[in-house]
Residue, then its C-alpha position, 0 to 999 in steps of 0.5 A: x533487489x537487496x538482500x543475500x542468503x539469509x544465516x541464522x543463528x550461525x547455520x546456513x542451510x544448502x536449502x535455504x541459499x538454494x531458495x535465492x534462486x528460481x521462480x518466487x513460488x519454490x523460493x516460497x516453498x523452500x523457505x517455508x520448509x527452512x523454517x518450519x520444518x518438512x513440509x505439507x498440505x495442511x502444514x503450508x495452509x497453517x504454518x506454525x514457527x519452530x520456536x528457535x529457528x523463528x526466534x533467530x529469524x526475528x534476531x537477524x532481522x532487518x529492514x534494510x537488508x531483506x533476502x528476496x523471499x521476504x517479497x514473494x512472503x513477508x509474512x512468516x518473518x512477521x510472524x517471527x518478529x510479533x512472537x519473539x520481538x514485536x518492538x524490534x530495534x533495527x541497527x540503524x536504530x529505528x524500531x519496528x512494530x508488529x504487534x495489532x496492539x501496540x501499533x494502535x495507541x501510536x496511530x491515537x496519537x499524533x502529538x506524541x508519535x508525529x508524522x513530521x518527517x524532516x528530521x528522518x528525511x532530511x539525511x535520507x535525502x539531502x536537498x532535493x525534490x524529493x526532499x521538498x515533496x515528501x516533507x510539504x505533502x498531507x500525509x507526511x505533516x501534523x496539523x495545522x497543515x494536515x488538517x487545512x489540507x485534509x479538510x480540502x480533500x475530504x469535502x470533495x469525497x464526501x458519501x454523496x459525491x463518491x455516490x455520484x461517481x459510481x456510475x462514471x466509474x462503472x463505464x470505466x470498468x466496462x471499457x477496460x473489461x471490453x478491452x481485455x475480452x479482444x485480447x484473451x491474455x493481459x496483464x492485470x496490472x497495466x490493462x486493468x489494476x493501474x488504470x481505475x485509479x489513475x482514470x478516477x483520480x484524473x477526473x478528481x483533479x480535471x486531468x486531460x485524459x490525453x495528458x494521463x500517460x505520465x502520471x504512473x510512471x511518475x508515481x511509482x518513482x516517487x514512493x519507490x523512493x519511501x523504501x528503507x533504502x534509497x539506492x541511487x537509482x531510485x534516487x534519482x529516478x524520484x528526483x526526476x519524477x518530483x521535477x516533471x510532475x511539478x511542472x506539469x501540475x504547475x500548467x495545470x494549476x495556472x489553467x484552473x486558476x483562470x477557469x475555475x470549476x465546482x469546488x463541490x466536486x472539483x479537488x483542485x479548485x477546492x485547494x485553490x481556494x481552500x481557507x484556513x483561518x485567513x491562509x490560504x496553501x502556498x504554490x508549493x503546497x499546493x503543487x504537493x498535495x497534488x502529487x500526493x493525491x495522484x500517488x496516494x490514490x493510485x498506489x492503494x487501489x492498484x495494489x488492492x485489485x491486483x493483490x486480490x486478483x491474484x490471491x483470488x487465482x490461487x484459491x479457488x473456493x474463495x474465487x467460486x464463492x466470490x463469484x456467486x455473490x459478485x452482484x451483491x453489493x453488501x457481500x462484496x463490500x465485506x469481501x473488500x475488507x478483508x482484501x484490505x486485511x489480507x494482503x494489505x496494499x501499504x505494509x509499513x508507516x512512520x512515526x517519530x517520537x516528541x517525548x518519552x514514551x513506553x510501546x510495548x513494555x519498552x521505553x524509547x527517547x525523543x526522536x525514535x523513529x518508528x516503522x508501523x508495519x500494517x501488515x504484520x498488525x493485520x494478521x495479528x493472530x490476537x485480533x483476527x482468528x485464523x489470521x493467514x487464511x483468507x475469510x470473504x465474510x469475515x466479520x468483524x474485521x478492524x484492519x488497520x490498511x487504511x491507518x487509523x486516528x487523523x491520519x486515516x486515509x482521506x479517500x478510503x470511501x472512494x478505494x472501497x468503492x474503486x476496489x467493489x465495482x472493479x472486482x465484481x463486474x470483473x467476477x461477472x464477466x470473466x469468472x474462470x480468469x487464470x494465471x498465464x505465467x509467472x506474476x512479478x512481484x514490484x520488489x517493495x517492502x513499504x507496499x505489496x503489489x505486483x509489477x506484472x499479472x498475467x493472466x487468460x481471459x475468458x467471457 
């Protein structure tokens, strides 16, 4: 995990070095108390930045060196940076964006603020798999491809299919929640979290269920790769998973092509024969919107549940509350929203400046490069009260985890309903689950989840 002890404005503190080292919730803890001052109960639940010392957190900022606490709680350097430098210049140049309202406006406009990444990508990753994919994939690109390539996606999600699918999704959840009840202790993740998406998705795309088992594996290699720093492991982990997943999705593809199903509810079919003003995708795109679909679908969802969960373990009048509502389907669909909020499954974005153009009072060039970071927006103190305690109700509620504008996430109907049935029939059934050792963290700034979440079972 990169980082080091973390010195501010010219101070190190015994403290502060000691936080590198233990289990996440000291680390927590003494960082929390580094910053703010002694701490208490009330304190930690509400915590106010010192004005100097959050002023030499948000200079000595950096996305390309965090410290390890930054993964266990990124939040209080957000914090820091909304206050003192909401449009913060990384040294590498880039600029990052914490403020609710500045980010905004650059997910309004997607002429002056692109999605195209091969001018960012490109020296990133060199000529590679990985190059290829993340430069031809939907959410990477600016109309007409996004557009082609969203319109595909999008009628296949309509309310009425995703209605249609509640019922599989259903029996899903229950096979998995039976599963958990034989071994008391699981780890949420792996045996619960991970599975729904890849399960849902698999079935959008016509997967085999027997040739699912990669599929995780491959995604997690491939956006690990979207991290501000692209070690060579990482490198090459994504490059390899780019390759297998291609050629897998190249068999899967010819198949379809032979036997072709219900565009109505089949995605793939639906790419294949997907027309936009007489052009069709191109092998290659195709294969990559695939990939994307199988990556996207996965990452949010699996991080929703699992961050939830775990949330959910540490408050416990939440978790109560939660639970005497869990059939209730109009509750829990507010409750989901401000999962969404909370703890927000994707934190950072991208965008690339077209023109000149002022964020935030500050003007930047053509060809700036922007990091979004949604999960700074979402606890923006300016547009939800009370912004670092979790609220079941609250109402209204207009995060930003899902983006906003022509690059709002395509499948946020189905998340929602992925993220509803799996944690109310998982309240009813197992309402005093308990952590069962330490959860890990997976080690990611661009998206918050855990690795492992173990917890007891009880019916």
């Amino acid at each position: 995990m990169p980082g080091s002890a973390l010195t501010l404005a010219g101070v190190v503190a015994t403290d502060f070095q000691a936080s590198l080292v233990g289990d996440s919730n000291a680390r927590r803890a003494t960082t929390l108390s580094w910053l703010h001052g002694p701490a208490s109960p009330a304190f930690l639940m509400a915590p106010k930045l010192a004005s100097d010392r959050a002023r030499a957190l948000a200079d000595q900022f950096d996305l390309r060196r965090l410290p390890p606490e930054f993964y266990d709680d990124p939040y209080p350097y957000y914090q820091a940076l909304r206050e003192h430098d909401p449009v913060k210049r990384m040294p590498d140049g880039s600029w990052l964006l914490t403020r609710y309202d500045d980010i905004l406006p650059v997910y309004r406009d997607p002429k002056l603020f692109s999605s195209d990444k091969k001018k960012e990508f490109g020296p990133k990753f060199g000529p590679s798999p990985l190059l290829e994919h993340h430069t031809t994939s939907l959410i990477f690109n600016d109309p007409p491809l996004h557009t082609r390539v969203r319109r595909a996606i999008v009628g296949a999600l309509t309310q009425r299919h995703i209605a249609a699918m509640e019922p599989g999704l259903v029996a899903l959840v229950d096979r998995l929640l039976d599963a958990m009840a034989d071994k008391v202790e699981v780890d949420l993740i792996e045996d619960f979290a991970a599975a729904i998406p890849i399960g849902i998705i698999g079935n959008l795309l016509g997967i085999p269920q027997a040739e699912r088992a990669p599929l995780r594996g491959w995604s997690l290699a491939i956006l690990g790769a979207l991290e501000p720093v692209l070690t060579p492991e990482r490198g090459i982990r994504g490059n390899a998973s780019v390759t297998d997943m291609l050629a897998y999705l190249k068999t899967l593809v010819d198949e379809r092509r032979m036997h072709l199903r219900d565009p109505d509810t089949d995605v793939l079919t639906r790419l294949i024969l997907g027309e936009e003003d007489g052009e069709h995708l191109t092998e290659t795109q195709l294969l990559h919107q695939c990939i994307f679909l199988l990556n996207a679908g996965h990452e949010t969802t699996t991080n929703l549940i699992g961050n939830t969960l775990h949330a959910l373990s540490e408050r416990p009048d939440q978790k109560d509350e939660l639970t005497a509502q869990a059939r209730d389907a109009e509750r829990m669909k507010i409750a989901v929203e401000e999962f969404l909020r909370f703890e927000s499954p994707v934190q950072l974005g991208n965008r690339i400046t077209t023109r000149n153009v002022e964020v935030g009072g500050v003007a930047l060039p053509p060809d700036s490069r922007i990091t979004v970071c949604i999960g700074a927006a979402n606890r923006d103190p300016a547009q939800f009260p009370d912004p670092d305690r979790m609220r079941i109700a609250r109402e209204p509620n207009r995060h930003v985890a899902f983006g906003f504008g022509i690059h709002t996430c395509a499948g946020l109907s189905l998340a929602r309903l992925e993220a509803r049935v799996a944690m109310s029939r998982f309240l009813i059934r197992f309402p005093r689950y308990a952590l069962a050792g330490e959860p890990i963290r997976d080690g990611r700034a661009r998206f918050r989840g855990f690795r492992n979440l173990p917890v007891r079972v009880a019916a």
